[in-house]
MMTF fields as JSON, N, C-alpha, C and O atoms, coordinates in Angstrom:
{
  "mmtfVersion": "1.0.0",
  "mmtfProducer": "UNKNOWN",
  "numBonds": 307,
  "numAtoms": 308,
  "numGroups": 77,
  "numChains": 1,
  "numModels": 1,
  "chainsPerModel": [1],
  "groupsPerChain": [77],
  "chainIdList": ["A"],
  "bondAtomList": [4, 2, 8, 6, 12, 10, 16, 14, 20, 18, 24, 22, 28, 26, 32, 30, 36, 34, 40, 38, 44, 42, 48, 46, 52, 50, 56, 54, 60, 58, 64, 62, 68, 66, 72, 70, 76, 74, 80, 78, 84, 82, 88, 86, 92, 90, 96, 94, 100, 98, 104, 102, 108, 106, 112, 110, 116, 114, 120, 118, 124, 122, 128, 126, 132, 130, 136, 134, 140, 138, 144, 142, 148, 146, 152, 150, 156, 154, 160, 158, 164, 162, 168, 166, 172, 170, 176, 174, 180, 178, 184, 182, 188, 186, 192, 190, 196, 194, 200, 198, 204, 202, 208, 206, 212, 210, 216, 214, 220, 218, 224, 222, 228, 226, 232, 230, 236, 234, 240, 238, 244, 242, 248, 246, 252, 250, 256, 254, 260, 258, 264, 262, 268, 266, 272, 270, 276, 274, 280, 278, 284, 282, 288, 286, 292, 290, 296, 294, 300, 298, 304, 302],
  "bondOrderList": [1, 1, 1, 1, 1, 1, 1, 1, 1, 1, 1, 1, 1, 1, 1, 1, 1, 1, 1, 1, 1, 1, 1, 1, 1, 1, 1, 1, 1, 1, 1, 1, 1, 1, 1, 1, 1, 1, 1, 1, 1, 1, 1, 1, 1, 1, 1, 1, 1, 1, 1, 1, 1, 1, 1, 1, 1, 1, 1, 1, 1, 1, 1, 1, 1, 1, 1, 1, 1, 1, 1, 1, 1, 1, 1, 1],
  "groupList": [{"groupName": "UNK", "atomNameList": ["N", "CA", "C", "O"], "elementList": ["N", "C", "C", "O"], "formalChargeList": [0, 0, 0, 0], "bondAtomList": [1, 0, 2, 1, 3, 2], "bondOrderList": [1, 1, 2], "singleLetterCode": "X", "chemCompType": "L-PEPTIDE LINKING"}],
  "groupTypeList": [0, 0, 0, 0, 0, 0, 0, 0, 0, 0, 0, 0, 0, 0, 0, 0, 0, 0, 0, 0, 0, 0, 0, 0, 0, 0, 0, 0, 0, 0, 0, 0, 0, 0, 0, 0, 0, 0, 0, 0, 0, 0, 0, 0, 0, 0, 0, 0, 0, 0, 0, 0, 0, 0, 0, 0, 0, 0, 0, 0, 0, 0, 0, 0, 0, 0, 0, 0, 0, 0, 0, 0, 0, 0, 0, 0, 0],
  "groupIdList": [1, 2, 3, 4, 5, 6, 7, 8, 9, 10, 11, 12, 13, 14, 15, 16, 17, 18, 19, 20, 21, 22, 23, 24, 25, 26, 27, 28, 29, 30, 31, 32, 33, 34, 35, 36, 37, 38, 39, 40, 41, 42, 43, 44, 45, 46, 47, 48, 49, 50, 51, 52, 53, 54, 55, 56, 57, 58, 59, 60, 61, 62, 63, 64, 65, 66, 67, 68, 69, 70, 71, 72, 73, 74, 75, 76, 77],
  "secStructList": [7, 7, 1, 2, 2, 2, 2, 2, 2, 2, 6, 7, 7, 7, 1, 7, 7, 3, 3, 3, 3, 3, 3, 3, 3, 3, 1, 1, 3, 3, 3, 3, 3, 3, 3, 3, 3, 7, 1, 1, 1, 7, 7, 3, 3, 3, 3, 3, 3, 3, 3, 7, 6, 6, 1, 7, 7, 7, 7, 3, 3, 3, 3, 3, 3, 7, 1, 7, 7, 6, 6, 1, 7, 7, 7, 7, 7],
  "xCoordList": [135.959, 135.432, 133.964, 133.431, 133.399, 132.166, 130.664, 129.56, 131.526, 130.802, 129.681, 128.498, 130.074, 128.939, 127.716, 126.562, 128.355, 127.001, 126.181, 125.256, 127.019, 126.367, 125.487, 124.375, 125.797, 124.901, 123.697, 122.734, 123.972, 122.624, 121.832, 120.809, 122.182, 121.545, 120.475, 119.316, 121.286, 121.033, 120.003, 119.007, 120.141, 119.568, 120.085, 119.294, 120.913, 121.546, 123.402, 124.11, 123.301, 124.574, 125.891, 125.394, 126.787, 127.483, 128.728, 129.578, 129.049, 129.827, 131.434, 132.31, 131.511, 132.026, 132.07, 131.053, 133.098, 132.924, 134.724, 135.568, 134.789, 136.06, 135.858, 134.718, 136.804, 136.811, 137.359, 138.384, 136.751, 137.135, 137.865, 138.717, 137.387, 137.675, 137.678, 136.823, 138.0, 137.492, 137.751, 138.899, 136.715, 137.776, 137.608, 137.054, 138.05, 137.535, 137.477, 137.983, 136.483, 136.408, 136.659, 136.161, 137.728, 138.13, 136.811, 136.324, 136.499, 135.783, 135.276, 134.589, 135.331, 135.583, 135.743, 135.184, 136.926, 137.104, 137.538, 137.906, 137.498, 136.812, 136.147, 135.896, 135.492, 134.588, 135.13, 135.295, 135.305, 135.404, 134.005, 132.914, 134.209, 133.086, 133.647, 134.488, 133.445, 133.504, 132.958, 131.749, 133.784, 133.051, 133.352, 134.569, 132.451, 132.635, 131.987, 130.835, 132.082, 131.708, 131.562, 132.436, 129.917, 129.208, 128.572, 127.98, 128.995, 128.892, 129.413, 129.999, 128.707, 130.009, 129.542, 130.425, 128.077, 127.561, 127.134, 126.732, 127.143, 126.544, 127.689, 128.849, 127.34, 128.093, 127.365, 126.159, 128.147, 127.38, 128.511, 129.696, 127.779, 128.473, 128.695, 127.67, 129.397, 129.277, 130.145, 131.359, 129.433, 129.868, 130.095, 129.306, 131.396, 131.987, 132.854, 133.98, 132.216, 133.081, 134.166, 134.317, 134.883, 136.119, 136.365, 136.263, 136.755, 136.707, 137.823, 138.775, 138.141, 139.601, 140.121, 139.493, 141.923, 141.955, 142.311, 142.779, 142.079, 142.089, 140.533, 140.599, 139.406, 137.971, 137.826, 136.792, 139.123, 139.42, 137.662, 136.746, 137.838, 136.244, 136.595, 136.859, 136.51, 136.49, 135.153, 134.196, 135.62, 134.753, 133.823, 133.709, 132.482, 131.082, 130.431, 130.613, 129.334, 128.709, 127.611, 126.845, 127.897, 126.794, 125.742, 124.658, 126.21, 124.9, 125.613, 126.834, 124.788, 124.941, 123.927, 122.873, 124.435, 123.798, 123.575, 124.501, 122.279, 122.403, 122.416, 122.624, 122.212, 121.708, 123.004, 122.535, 123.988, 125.221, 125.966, 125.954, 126.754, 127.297, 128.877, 129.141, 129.946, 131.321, 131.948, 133.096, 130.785, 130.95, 130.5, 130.866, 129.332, 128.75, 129.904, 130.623, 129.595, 130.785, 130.579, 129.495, 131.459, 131.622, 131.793, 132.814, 130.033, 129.977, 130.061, 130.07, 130.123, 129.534, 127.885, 127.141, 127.631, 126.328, 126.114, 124.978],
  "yCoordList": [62.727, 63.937, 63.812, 64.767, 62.931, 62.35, 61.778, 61.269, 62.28, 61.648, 62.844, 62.505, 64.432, 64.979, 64.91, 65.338, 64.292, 64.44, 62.569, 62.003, 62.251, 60.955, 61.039, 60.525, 61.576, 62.282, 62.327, 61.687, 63.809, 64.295, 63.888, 64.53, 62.608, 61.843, 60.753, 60.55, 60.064, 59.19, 59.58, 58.876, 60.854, 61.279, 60.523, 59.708, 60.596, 59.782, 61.012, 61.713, 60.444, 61.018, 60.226, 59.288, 59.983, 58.673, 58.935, 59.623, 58.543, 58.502, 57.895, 58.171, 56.842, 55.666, 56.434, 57.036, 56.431, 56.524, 56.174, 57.002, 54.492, 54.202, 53.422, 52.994, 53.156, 52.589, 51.221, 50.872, 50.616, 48.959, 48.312, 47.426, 48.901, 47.977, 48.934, 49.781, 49.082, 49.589, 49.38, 49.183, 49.412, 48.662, 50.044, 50.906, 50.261, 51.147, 50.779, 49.955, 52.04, 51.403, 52.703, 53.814, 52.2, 53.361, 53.757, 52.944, 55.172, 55.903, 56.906, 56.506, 58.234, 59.357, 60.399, 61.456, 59.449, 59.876, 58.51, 57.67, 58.294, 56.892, 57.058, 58.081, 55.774, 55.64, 54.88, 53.661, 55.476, 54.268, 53.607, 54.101, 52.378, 51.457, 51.372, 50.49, 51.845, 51.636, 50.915, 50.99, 50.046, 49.636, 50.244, 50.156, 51.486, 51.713, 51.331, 51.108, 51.056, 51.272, 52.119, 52.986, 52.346, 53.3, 53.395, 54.31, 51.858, 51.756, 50.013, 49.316, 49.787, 48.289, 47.397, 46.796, 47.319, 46.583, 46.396, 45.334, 48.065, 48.683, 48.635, 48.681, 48.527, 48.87, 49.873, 50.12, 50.285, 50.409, 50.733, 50.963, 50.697, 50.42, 51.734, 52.386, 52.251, 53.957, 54.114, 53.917, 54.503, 54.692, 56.231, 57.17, 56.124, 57.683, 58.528, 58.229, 59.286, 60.02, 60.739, 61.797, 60.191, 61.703, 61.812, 60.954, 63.185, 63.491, 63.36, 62.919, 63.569, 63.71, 65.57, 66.603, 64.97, 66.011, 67.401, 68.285, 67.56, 68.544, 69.65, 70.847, 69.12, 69.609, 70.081, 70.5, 69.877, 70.292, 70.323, 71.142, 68.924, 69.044, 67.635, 66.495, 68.074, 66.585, 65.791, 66.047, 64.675, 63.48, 63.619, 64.277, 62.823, 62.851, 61.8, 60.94, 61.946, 60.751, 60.789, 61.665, 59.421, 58.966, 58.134, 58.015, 57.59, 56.046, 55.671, 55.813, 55.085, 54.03, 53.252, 53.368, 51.946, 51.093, 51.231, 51.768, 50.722, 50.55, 49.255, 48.201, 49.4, 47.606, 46.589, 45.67, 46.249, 45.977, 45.745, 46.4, 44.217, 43.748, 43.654, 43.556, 43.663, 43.19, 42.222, 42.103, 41.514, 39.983, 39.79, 38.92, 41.136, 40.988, 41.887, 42.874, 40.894, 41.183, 42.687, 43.204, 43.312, 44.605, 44.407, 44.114, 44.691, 44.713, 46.185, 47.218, 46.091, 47.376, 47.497, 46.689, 48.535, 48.731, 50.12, 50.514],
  "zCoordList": [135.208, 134.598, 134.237, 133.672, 134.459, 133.808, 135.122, 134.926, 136.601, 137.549, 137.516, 137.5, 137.505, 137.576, 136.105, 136.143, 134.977, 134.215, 134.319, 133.738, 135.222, 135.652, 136.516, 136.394, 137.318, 138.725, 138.557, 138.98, 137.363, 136.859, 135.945, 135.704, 135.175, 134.397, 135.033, 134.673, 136.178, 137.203, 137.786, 137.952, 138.197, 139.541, 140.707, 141.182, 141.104, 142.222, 142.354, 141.631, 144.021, 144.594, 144.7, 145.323, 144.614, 144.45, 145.359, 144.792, 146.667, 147.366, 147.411, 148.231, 146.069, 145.582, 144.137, 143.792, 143.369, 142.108, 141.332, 140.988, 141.269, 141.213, 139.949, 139.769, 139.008, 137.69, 137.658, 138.242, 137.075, 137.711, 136.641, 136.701, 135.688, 133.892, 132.755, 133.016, 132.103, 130.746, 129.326, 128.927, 128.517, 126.772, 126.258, 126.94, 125.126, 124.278, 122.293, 121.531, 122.179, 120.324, 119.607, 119.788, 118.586, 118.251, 116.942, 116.156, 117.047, 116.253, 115.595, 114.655, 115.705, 115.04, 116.42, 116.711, 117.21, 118.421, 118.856, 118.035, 120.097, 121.25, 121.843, 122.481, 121.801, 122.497, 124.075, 124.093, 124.982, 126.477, 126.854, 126.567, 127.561, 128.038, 129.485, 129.659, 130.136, 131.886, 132.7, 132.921, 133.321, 134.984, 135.772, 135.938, 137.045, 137.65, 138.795, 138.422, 140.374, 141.719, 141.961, 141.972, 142.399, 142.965, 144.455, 145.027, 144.923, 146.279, 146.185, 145.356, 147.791, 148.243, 146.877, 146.265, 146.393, 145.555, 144.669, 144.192, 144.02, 143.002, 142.039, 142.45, 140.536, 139.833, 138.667, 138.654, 137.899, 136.639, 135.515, 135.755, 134.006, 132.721, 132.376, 132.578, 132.039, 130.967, 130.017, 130.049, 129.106, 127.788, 127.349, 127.24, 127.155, 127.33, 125.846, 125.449, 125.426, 124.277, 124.346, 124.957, 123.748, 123.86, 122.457, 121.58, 122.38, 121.186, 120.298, 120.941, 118.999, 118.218, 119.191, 119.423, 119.539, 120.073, 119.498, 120.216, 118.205, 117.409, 117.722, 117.44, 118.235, 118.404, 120.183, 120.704, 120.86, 122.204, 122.838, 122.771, 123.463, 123.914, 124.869, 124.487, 125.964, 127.246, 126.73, 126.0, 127.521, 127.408, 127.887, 128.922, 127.058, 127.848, 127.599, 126.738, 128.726, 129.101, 127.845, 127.443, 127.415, 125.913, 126.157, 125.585, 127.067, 127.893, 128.812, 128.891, 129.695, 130.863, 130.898, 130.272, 132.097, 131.921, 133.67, 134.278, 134.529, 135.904, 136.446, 135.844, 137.455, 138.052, 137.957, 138.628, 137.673, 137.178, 138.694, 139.736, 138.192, 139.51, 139.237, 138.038, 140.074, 139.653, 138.765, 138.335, 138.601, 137.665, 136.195, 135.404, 135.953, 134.719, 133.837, 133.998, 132.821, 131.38, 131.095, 131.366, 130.624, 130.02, 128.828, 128.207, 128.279, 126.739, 126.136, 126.806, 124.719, 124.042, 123.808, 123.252, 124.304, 124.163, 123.27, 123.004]
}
């Protein structure tokens, strides 16, 4: 739900957009931390809100991280 405001944050088209990992922290909502594949070699981090579901509001993109390989740790940022 989150690839098109990635897109447009990025500026980039993403052909690949598969979820590899994710933790989450609970907080006046959650917060998700994502690894996703964006191509054979690309990765990247995203940090995603969803809301308490009483405020009926899908998840959105809060930060990302780029440059990111299959191997680097999935921190909180």
């Amino acid at each position: 739900q989150v690839k098109p405001q990635f897109q447009s944050r990025a500026n980039t088209n993403c052909s690949v957009f598969t979820a590899i990992e994710y933790r989450t922290q609970v907080v006046a909502g959650t917060m998700y931390f994502i690894k996703v594949q964006v191509s054979n070699a690309e990765y990247v981090h995203l940090k995603v809100f969803q809301s308490l579901p009483h405020e009926n509001q899908g998840p959105s993109l809060a930060d990302f991280q780029t440059g990111k390989t299959r191997d680097d740790p999935l921190t909180y940022f």
